[in-house]
N, C-alpha and C positions, 0 to 999 in steps of 0.2 A: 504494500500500500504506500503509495510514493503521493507528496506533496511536495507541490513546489510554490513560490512567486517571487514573482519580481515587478520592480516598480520604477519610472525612470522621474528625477526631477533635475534640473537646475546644473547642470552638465557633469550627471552622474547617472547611471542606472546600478538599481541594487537586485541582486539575485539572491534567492536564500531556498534551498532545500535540505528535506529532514534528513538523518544521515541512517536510518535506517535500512538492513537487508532483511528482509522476508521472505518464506515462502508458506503459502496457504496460513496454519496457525503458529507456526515457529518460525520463531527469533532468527537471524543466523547471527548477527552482526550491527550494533548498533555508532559504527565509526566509516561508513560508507560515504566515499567524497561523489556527490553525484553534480558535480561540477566542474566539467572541462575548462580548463584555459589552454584556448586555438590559439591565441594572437597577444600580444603585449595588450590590445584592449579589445581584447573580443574573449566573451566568455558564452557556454554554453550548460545549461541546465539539462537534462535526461528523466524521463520517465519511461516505465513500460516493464516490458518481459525483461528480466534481468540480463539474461545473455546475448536479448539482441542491444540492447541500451548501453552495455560495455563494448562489443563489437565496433555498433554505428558510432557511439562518440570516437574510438578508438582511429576508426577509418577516417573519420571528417577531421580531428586533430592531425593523423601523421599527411594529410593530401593537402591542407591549409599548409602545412608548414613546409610541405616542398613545394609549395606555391610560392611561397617568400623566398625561397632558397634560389631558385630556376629565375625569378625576378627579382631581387634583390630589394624588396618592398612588400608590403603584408597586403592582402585585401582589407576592400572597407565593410563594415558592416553591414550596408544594401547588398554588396556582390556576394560577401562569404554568405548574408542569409537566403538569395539566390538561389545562388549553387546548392547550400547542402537541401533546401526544397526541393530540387531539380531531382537531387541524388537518393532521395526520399521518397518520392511521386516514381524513380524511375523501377526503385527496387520494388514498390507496389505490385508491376507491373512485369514481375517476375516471379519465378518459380519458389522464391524464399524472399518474400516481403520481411520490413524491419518493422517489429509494432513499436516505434519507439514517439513519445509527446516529447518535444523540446518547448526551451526560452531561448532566445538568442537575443543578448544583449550587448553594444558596444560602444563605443566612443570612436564618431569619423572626426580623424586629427585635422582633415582639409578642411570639414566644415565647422567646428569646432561645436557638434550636435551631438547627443547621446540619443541612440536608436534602442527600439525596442522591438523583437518580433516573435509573436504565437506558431506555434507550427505543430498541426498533430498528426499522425502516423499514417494518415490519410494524403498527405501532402496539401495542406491549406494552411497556407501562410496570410497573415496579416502584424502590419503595423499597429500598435498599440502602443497606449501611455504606461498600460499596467495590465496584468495578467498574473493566471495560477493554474496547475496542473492537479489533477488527483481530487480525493475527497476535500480536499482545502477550499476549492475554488467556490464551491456552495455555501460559506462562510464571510469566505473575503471579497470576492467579487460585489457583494453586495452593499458591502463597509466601501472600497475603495470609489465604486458610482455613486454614493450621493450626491445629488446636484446643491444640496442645501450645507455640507458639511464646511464649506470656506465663508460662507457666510456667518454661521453660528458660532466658527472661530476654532471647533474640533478639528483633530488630527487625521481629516478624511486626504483624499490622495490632490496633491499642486505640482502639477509639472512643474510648473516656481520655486518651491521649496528647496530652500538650501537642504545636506545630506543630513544634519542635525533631524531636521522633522522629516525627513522618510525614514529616518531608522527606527522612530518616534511614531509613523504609520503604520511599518511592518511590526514592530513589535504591539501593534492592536490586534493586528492580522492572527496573529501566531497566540495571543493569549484567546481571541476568538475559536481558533480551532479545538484551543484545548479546553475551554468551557463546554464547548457545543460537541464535539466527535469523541463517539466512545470508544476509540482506542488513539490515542494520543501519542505523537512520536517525544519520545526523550529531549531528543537532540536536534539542532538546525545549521548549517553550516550556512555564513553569509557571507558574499563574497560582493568587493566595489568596481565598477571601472569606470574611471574619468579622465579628463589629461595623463594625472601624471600615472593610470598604468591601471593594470589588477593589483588589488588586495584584500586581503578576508580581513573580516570583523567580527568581533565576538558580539554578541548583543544577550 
């Protein structure tokens, strides 16, 4: 049972998934980093069938990075979220489809914008400000759209907001899940990209 989200404000996007391994009702492993970093500012979040989720991230990390090597420059956040669509939609349409939900979030250094993008196993990709994967998304999605939350002065979701207050959002997110879902992940692993790079946060 994999949750994930991410949120983007103020030229940063934050990623955060549970770090839990499961299968049906046993534990394996509560120290699972389900968080790729492709690129100095390109990070990807994973859900799904456990062994296609390590595979596919596995593939999309080492082909990103002989993409930098062969050109001596990284892709931007639109092309690598592209591409690994492309390569997502293609494997659908093969004899061993990947079930894997991604987040693809980064920071384009040209434009000096943080992107954010939904993609699930399906191959449907879209642009978003904010997004979640898993049993989480029936919790938080509905805290992160309120139209009324910046008015009122609560900690609902501002593409504006400095990274102080989205960390200050997710961590509503994440106490929401654990009020409301009856099995509860331990642990969440949160990671940043902005200018100056990837970095995890403890929250």
């Amino acid at each position: 049972m994999d949750i994930s989200f991410a949120l983007t404000g103020k030229g940063y996007v934050i990623l955060a998934s549970d770090t839990t391994a499961a299968r049906s009702i046993v534990k394996m492993k509560v120290d699972e980093d389900k968080i790729k970093v492709l690129s100095p500012h390109l990070l990807m979040a994973y859900s799904g069938e456990p062994g296609d989720t390590v595979q596919f991230a596995e593939y999309i990390e080492r082909n990103i990075r002989l993409y930098q090597i062969r050109n001596t420059y990284a892709l931007r956040p639109p092309s690598a979220a592209s591409w690994i669509r492309r390569t997502l939609a293609d494997s659908l349409r093969s004899r061993k489809p990947y079930a894997v939900n991604l987040l693809i979030g980064g920071y384009d250094t040209s434009t000096h914008q943080p992107h954010l993008y939904w993609v699930d196993y399906l191959g449907t990709m879209s642009e978003v400000p904010f997004a979640a994967h898993g049993y989480g998304a029936y919790f938080a999605l509905s805290l992160l759209d309120r139209e009324d939350g910046l008015m009122s002065g609560s900690s609902y979701h501002d593409p504006e907001a400095p990274l102080e207050e989205g960390l200050k959002t997710l961590r509503r997110c994440l106490d929401e899940v654990a009020k409301r879902l009856v099995v509860t992940p331990e642990k969440y692993k949160v990671k940043v990209v902005d200018k100056d790079g990837v970095r995890e946060i403890e929250i």
